[in-house]
C-alpha positions in Angstrom: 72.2 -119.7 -18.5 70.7 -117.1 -19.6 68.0 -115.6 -21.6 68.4 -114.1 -25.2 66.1 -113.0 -27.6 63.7 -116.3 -26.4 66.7 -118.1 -26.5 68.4 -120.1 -23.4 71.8 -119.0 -24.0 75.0 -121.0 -21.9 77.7 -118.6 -20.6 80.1 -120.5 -22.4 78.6 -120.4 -26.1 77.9 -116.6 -25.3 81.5 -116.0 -24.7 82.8 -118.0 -27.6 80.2 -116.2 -30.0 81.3 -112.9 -29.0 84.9 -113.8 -29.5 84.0 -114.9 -32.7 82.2 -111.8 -33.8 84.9 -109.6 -32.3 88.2 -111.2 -34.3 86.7 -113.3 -37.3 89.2 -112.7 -40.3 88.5 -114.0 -43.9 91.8 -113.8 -44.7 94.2 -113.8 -41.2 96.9 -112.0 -43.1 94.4 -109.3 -43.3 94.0 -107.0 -40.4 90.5 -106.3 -41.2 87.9 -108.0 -38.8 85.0 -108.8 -40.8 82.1 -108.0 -38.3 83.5 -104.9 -37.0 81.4 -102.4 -38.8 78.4 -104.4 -37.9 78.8 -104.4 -34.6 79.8 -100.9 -34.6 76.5 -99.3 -36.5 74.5 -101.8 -33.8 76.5 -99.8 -31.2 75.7 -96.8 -32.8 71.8 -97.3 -32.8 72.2 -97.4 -36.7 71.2 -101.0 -36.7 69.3 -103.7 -34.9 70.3 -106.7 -37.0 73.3 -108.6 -38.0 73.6 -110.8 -40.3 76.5 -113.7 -40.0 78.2 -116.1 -42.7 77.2 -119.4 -41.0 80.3 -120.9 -42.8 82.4 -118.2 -40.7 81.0 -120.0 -37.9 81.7 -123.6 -38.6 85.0 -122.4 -39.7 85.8 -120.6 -36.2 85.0 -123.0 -33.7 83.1 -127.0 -33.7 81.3 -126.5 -30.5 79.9 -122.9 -31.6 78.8 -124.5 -34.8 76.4 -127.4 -33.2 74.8 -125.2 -30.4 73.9 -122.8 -33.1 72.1 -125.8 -34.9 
């Protein structure tokens, strides 16, 4: 486990987060990814926040919704 932002993070619920935040679609016929220009203006130093949908998240995955709770 590990450390985040005072948070004890598991490897696991790290990995599935990220995977989340790298191919969430609203629509999956769409090839846009919905976080992508977050994460990119973070990268870029434009940005040291992101905000996420919460219902993305209980859509995308069970076990990612009830550590985040």
């Amino acid at each position: 486990m590990e450390a985040f932002g005072g948070f004890v993070m598991d490897e696991q619920v790290e990995n599935v987060f990220l995977e989340f935040l790298k191919s969430f679609r609203v629509d999956a016929n769409k090839p846009e990814l919905y976080y992508e220009a977050e994460i990119e203006a973070i990268r870029g130093g434009e940005s040291t926040m992101m905000y996420i949908d919460f219902s993305h998240v209980m859509g995308f995955n069970d076990a990612l919704q009830k550590e985040c709770v």
